[in-house]
N, C-alpha and C positions, 0 to 999 in steps of 0.2 A: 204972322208967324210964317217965315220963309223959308224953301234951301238955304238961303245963300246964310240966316241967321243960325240954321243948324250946325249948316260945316264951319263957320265962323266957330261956333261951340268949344269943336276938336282943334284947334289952334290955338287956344288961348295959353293964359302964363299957367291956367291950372287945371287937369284933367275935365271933363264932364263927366260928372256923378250921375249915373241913369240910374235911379231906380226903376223895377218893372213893375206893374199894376197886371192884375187881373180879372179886376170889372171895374163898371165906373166909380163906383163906390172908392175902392183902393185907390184910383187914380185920382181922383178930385180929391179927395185928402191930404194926396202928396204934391197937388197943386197947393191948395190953399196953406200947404206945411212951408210954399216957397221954392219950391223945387219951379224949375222954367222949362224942364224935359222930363217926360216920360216913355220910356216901351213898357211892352207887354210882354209877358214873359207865357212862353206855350205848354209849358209844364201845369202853369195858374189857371191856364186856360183850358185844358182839357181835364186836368183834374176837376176842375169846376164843374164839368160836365158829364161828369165820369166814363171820361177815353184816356184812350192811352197817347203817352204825350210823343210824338215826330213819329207818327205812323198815317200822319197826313189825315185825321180823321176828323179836321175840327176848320176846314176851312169855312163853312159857312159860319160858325161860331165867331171864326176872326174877323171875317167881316161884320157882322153885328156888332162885334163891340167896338172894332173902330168908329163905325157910323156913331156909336155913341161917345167915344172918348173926342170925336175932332171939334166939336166947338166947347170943349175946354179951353181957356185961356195957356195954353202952355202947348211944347210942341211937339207931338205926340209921333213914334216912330213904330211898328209893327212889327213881330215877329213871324211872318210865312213860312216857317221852317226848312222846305228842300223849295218852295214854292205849290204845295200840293200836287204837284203835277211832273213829269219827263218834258212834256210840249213845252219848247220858249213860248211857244203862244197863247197855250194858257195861262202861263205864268205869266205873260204879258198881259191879261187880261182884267187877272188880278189886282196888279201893283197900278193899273189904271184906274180900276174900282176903286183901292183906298185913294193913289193921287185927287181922286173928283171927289172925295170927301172932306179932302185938306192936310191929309198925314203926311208927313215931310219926308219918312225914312223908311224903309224896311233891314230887314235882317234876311238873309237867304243862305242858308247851308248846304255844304257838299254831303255832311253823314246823313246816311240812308236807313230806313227803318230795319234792314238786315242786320247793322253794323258797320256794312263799309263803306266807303267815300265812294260817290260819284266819280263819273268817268269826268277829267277837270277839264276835256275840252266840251262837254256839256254843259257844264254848270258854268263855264266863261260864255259860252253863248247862250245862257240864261241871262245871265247877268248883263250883257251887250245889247239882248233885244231889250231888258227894261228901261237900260240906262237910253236906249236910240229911243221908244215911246215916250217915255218919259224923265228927260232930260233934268227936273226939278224934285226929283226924286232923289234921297241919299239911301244909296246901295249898300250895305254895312254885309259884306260879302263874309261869312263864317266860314273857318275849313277846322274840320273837326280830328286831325292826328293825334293832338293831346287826350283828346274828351275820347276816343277811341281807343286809346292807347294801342295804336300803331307802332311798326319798328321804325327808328329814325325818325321820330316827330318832328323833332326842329329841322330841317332838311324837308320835309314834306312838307311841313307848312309852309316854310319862304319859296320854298318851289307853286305849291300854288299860290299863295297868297301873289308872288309875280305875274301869276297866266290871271289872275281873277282881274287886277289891277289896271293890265293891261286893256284887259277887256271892257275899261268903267269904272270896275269898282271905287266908289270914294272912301270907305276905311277898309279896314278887315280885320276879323273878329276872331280869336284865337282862346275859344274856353277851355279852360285845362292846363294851362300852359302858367307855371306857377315857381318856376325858379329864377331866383332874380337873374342869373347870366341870360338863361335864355328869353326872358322876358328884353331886357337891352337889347337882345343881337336882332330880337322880332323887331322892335323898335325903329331900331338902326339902318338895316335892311329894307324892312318895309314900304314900298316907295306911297306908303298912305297911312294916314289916321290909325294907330295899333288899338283896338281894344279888349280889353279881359277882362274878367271875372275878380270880381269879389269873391275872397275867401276868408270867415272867421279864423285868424289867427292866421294868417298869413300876411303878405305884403301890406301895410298902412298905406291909404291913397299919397300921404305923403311919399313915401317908398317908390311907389308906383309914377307918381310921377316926376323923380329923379331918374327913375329908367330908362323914361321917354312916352309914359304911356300917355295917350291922348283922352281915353276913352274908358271910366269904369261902369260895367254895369252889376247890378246884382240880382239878374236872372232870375232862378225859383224861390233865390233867399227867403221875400219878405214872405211868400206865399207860406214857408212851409214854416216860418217864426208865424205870421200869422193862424196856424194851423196849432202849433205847437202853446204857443197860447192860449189857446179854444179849450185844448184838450186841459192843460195843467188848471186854467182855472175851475173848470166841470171838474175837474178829480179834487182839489181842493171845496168843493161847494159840497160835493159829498161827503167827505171826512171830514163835514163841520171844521173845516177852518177857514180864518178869515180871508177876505179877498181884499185886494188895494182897490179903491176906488176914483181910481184915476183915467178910466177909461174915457173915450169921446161922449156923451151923453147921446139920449135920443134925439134929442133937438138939433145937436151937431153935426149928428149923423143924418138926419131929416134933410138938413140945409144944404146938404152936397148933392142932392138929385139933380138932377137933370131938370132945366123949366119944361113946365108941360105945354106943348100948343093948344 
């Protein structure tokens, strides 16, 4: 499982469906469901832990679960939110940690736990020490003007998503960002791999990739359907009614651990 098979990924004749995983559990399931790429999404990850999610409080979390998620058969990309850190060097520190693990990608974001976007000649030189460290790494470079709802979003995102690009980045990641024009002009523009967000009842991957998109992921989706699950069925078990039994069994869900040494 390589760079060069990941970014092969984002070129193809059809989007790359990421779903995100928030432990190993969620992630070997959507292996063995056939999926060939997984991230993790940090919303899954810190809720799991109960932290708040891009307030940078879950790095040592994220590295535990990579170390579990990389000898999955599939190819497993990370989400480090601003990189935990201001330092390129710590941030270079990190993306070296998961690299020696086998994780092909990260995700690095300009929004900040205040609300507002990184100063973008920081986070380009975030993004330039990873990519000079660690050259076989895929930089999935986020800028968050949508997901902030900033003035002039489309304008500020093609404006950094250019400085990010310049600087390394191999896609760039644009969550929020949900209107078909401006989703195209991102596309068009973009001199890299455009990716976004899934949204219930918005754009069809079909849709999406008539636009031009390279890259869909669906973020906290599954986490908070899988959440929302939990709950509906426990309210149903109470009010005596029935439940479908269609769920994974124990045994199935036993068989996705991790071999033990």
């Amino acid at each position: 499982m390589t760079y060069a098979a990941f970014a092969a990924a984002h070129r193809g004749p059809r989007p790359l469906v990421l779903p995100n995983a928030w432990d190993h559990a969620s992630a070997a399931a959507l292996a063995a469901a056939g999926f060939t790429a997984i991230g993790t999404t940090s919303l899954g990850v810190a809720a799991a832990h109960g932290l708040p999610d891009g307030a940078g409080a879950t790095r040592d979390h994220t590295i535990a679960l990579a170390r579990r998620l990389a000898p999955l058969p599939v190819l497993v990309t990370v989400d480090i939110e601003g990189g935990f850190s201001d330092d390129p060097a710590e941030v270079v520190a990190l993306a070296a940690t998961l690299a020696s693990f086998g994780i092909v990608g990260v995700n690095l974001e300009d929004g900040r736990p205040d609300g507002t976007l990184a100063d973008p000649d920081l986070h380009a030189a975030r993004i330039a020490a990873v990519k000079d460290r660690c050259p076989d790494l895929f930089v999935n470079a986020r800028t968050d003007p949508y997901w902030l709802s900033t003035d002039s979003p489309l304008e500020t995102a093609l404006a950094r998503a250019a400085h990010y690009t310049a600087a390394g980045a191999d896609g760039v990641f644009v969550p929020g960002a949900a209107a078909p024009d401006d989703i195209r002009t991102l596309a068009a523009r973009i001199d890299a791999p455009l990716n976004v967000l899934y949204s219930p009842g918005g754009p069809t991957v079909d849709d999406l990739a008539a636009l031009g998109v390279a890259r869909i992921s669906t973020g906290s989706l599954l986490y908070r359907a899988a959440l929302t699950a939990a709950v509906r069925t426990a309210v149903r078990i109470g009010e005596g009614e029935p439940v479908a039994g269609d769920q994974l069994t124990y045994a199935e869900v036993t068989a996705l651990q991790a071999p033990r040494g």
